[in-house]
C-alpha positions in Angstrom: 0.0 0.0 0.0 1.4 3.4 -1.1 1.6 5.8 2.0 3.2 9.5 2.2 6.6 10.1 3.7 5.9 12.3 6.6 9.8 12.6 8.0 13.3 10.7 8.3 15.5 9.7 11.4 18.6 7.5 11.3 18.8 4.0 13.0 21.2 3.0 15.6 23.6 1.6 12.4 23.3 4.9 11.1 20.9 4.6 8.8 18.0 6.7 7.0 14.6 5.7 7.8 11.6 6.7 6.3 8.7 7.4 8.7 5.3 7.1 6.7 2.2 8.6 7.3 0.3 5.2 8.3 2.9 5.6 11.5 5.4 2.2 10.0 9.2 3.0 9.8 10.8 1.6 6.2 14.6 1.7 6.2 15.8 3.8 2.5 19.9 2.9 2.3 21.3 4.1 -0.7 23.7 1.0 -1.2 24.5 1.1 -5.2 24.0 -0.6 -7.1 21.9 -2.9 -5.3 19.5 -0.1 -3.4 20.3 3.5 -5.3 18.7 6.4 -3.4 21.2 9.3 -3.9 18.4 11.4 -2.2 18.9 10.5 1.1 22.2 11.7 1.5 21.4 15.1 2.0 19.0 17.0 3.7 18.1 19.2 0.4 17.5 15.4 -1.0 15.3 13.7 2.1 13.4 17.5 1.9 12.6 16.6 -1.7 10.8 13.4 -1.0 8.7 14.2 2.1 4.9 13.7 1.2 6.1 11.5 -1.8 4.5 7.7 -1.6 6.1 5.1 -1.0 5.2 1.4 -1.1 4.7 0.4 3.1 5.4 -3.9 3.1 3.8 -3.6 6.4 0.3 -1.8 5.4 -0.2 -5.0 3.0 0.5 -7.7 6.5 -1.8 -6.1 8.6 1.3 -4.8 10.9 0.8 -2.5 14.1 2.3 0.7 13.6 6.0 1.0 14.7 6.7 2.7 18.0 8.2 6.6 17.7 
């Protein structure tokens, strides 16, 4: 299910996670060439992308949402 990025924080490994409006957490590496997300290396980038959809695995299971 498509849901709206509402903000980013990075995880303990350092890194970017997307928090989505349905209140799930979905991890976004840019790791070429496997995952390429040039975006989320800069603020400007992540800025860019907030209220864009993206595709949330855990809407489709059923999933709780993730804590803050």
């Amino acid at each position: 299910m498509q849901q709206p990025i509402t903000g980013f924080h990075v995880d303990d490994e350092g890194h970017w996670v997307a928090q989505l409006a349905c209140g799930h957490n979905q991890h976004v590496r840019h790791d070429p060439p496997w995952q390429n997300r040039p975006w989320t290396q800069s603020a400007q980038g992540r800025n860019g992308v907030l209220g864009q959809p993206l595709n949330c695995v855990k809407c489709d299971q059923g999933a709780p949402r993730d804590r803050p």
